[in-house]
N, C-alpha and C positions, 0 to 999 in steps of 0.2 A: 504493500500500500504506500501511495506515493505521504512522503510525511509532511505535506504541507497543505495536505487537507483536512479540513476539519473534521474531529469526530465529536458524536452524539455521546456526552458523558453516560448517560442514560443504557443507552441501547447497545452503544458500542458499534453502531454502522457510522459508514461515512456520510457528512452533508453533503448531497449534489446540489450544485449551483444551478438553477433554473434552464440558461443553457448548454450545460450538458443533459439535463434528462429531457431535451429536447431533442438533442443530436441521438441520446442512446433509443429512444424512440422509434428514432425515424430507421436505427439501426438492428432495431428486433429486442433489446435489449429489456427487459420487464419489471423498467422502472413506473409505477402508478399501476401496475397489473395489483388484483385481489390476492392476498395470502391463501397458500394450500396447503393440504395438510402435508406437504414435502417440509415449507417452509415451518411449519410447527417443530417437525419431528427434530429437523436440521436445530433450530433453537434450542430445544428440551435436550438437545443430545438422545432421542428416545428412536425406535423403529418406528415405521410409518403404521403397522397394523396396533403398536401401544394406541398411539393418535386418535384411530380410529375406534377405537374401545373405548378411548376416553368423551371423545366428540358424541359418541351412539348411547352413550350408557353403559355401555358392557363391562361386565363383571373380569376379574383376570389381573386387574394394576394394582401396583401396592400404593398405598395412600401418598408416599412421597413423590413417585412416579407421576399420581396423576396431579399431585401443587404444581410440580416443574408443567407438567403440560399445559395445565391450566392458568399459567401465569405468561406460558410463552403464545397463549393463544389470546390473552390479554394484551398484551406489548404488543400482537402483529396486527391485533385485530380483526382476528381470522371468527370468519361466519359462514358456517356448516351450510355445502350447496345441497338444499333441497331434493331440487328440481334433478338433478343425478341420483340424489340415493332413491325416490321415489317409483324415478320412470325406472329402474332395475327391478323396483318390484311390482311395475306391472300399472303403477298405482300414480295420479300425480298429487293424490290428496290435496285437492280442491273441486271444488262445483259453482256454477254457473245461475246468475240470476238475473233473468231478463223480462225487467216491468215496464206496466205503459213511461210514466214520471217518478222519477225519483226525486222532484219537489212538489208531489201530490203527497201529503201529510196522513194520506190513507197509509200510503205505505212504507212511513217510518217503521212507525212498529212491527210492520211485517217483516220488511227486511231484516229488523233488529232480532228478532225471534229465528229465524232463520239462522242467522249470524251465528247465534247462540248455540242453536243445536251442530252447525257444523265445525265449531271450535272444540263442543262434546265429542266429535269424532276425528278432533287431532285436522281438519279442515281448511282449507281458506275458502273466502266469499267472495266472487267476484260479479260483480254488479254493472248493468248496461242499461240504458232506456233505449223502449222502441219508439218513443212519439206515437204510438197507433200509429202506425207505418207497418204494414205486412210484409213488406220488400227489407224495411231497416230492422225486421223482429229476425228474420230469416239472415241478414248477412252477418249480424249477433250471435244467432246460435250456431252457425258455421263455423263463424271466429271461434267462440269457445269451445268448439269441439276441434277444429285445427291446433287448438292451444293443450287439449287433451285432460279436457277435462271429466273427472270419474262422473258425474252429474250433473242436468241440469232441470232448474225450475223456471218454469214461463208462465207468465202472464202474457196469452196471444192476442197477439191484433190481427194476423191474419185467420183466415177458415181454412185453409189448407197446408196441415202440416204432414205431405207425405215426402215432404224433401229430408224429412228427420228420419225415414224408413233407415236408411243404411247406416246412419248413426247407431241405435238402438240397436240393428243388429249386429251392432261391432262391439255393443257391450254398455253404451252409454248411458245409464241409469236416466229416467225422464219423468215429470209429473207438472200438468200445468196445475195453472191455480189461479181461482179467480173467475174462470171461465175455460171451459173444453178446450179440446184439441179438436182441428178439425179432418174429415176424413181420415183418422186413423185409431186403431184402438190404444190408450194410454191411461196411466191414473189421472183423477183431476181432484181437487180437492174446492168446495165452493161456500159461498154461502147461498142461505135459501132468499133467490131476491126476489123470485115469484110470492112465496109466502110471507115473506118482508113489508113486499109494498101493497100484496090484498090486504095485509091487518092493517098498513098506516092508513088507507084510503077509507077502509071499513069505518075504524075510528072517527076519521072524518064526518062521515056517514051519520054516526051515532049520535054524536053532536048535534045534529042537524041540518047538515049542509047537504046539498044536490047539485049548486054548479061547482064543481069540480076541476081546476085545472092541470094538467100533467105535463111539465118540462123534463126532459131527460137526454139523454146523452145521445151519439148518431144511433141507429135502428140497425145498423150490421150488428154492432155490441152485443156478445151475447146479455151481459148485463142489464142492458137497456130492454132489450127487447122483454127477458122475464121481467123486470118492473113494469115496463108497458103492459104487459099480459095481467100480470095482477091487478092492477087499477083497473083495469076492464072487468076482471075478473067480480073484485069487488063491486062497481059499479052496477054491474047486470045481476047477483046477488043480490041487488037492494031494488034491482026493477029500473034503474034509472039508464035511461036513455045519455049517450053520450056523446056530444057535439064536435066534428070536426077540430072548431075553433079554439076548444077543451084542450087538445093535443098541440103539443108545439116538440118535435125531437131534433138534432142535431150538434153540431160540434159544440163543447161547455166556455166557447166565448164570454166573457162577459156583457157583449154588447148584444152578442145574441139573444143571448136571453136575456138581459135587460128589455131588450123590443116585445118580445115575447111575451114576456109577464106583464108589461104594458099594455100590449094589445088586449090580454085577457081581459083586464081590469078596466078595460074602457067601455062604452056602447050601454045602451037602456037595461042588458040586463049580463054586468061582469059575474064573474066567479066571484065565489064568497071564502072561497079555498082553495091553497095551490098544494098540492104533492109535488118535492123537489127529488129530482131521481138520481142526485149524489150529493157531494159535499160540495161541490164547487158551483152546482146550480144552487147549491142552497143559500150560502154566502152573498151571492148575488140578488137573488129574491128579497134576501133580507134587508139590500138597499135599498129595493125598488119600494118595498113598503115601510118603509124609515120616513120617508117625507109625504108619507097617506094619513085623511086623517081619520078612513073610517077602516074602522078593523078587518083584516083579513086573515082567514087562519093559514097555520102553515105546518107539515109535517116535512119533514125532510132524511130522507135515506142517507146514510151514514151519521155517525157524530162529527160535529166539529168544535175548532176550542173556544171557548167561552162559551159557549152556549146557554149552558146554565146562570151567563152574568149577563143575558140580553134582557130586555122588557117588551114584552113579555119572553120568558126561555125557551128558548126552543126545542120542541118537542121530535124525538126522533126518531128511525127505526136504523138502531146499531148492528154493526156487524163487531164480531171479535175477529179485527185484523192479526194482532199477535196468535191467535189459535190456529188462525188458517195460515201464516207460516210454519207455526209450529208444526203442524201437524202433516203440512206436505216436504216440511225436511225430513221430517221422523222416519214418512212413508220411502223418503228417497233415500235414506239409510239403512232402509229395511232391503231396499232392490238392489243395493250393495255388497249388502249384507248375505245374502240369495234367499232371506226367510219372507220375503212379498212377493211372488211370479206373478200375481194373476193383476192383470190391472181392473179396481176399483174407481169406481163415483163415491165419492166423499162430501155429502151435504152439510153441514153447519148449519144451526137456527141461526134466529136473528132476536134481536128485542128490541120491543117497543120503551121508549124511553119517556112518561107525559111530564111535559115541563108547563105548559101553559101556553104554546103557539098555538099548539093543536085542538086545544081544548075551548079555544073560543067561538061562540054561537055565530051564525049569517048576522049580518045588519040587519037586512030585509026580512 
């Protein structure tokens, strides 16, 4: 070693001068390269299979053996490559999560629940939004199946997922949620938004209201459409005829439905009640009769926050998001696991939540 170079009191390597670990660079030289477990072993004075006992857990090193390695794995800064020991077994221990928005507040807690259970399985989470985009849900789930992933969960936006056929049968564990797969057989895990939105509109009903109005998300959805269905559902239940002008579906704009819920609320004879057919039609509603001054009720599918600090609170029919990740990680650990073959429909209730939106009488 040339002696006019500085060493590192510490470490005992030499300082390279920014232009030479620029030259040794350009010259193959593996200075800024990550520490491996050569460089460990080399440090510890240890064989490189000690390292590897020590890095893995395994049993075999005397306690002194494994301080020195554990102290030179400290000094290098050396962080065990996963993604190598993994794929040798077959396994890349991670799974795949692809939802409509990951800033729809529905599914915080889903994903967080998810999270949870695949950290219980030693896991990583890895997370994408499809926008409702069918084209953008599918080149998501290719990526993370290119990426080699043991699992994955979808919230679909497209109706046909047979491009996932040769996935699954290469071994890819699969379960939507939220809403089906389409053309293919798979697990899905959901909640009940057909029986969800028949009780919130029934409710309604009971109260004593008859005009009735239904915002809700676009009509491919499958969610939208069982909410749609229920409200019908409920409505013809009670004998009551349903107006055109009652129905308003499409993208959850705000300006859409803002219009929307205006439209209802105007002319000789408006709605006296609106059914909001998620959480982001509901928010909006809630503006539009912020500056009304005669009452209008309101039930709204999902929960949102504050709800309970509005005037009046808003009355809701909840889903347990955290349960429906839960339970379609569980499922997807089970297909991992080989103790789930058969793929399952997985319903979850819903609840009625009365706060006082709902429960208010027609004007007229």
């Amino acid at each position: 070693m040339d002696r006019r170079t500085p060493v590192d009191d510490r470490t005992g390597q030499r300082i390279v001068p920014e232009t030479t670990r620029r030259a040794d660079r350009l010259s193959g030289t593996r200075y800024g390269n990550r520490p491996t477990m050569k460089d460990v072993a080399a440090r510890a004075g240890v064989g490189l299979k000690t390292v590897s006992r020590v890095v893995n857990g395994e049993p075999g090193v005397t306690p002194d053996t494994e301080r020195r390695v554990q102290e030179a794995i400290e000094a290098l800064g050396f962080r065990r490559n996963d993604s190598a020991r993994v794929l040798r077994k077959g396994r890349t221990a991670s799974i795949g999560l692809v939802l409509e928005d990951l800033a729809d507040p529905f599914y915080g807690p889903l994903s967080r629940a998810v999270e949870e259970v695949a950290r219980a399985h030693g896991a990583l989470l890895i997370n994408g939004s499809s926008a409702e985009d069918p084209a953008r849900e599918q080149e998501l789930v290719l990526a993370l199946c290119a990426r080699r992933v043991d699992g994955l969960l979808v919230i679909p936006a497209g109706d046909d997922h047979r491009y996932l056929e040769p996935e699954i049968r290469a071994g890819v564990a699969t379960v939507f949620v939220d809403r089906p797969a389409g053309k293919i057989d798979a697990d899905v895990v959901l909640s009940d938004s057909f029986g969800g939105a028949r009780d919130g509109v029934a409710h309604l009903i009971a109260h004593g209201h008859r005009r009735i109005g239904f915002i809700g998300d676009m009509p491919r959805i499958h969610t939208a459409a069982e909410r749609l269905r229920g409200y019908r559902a409920a409505m013809g239940n009670a004998g009551i005829p349903v107006e055109d002008s009652w129905i308003s579906l499409g993208v959850t704009d705000p300006e859409r439905v803002r219009r929307a819920a205006v439209e209802m609320l105007a002319g000789p004879a408006p709605v006296t009640a609106i059914f909001a057919g998620n959480n982001r039609v509901t928010v909006t509603v809630i503006r539009v009769l912020a500056g009304r001054s005669r009452p209008v009720a309101l039930v709204g599918f999902d929960d949102i926050e504050l709800a309970d600090l509005l005037d009046p609170a808003v009355t809701v029919v909840a889903q347990d998001a955290a349960t429906l990740g839960r339970t379609a990680a569980e499922r997807l650990f089970g297909q991992l696991d080989g103790t789930l073959l058969t793929p399952e429909r997985i319903e979850l209730p819903t609840r009625l939540i009365t706060r006082g939106s709902g429960e208010l009488p027609p004007a007229d």
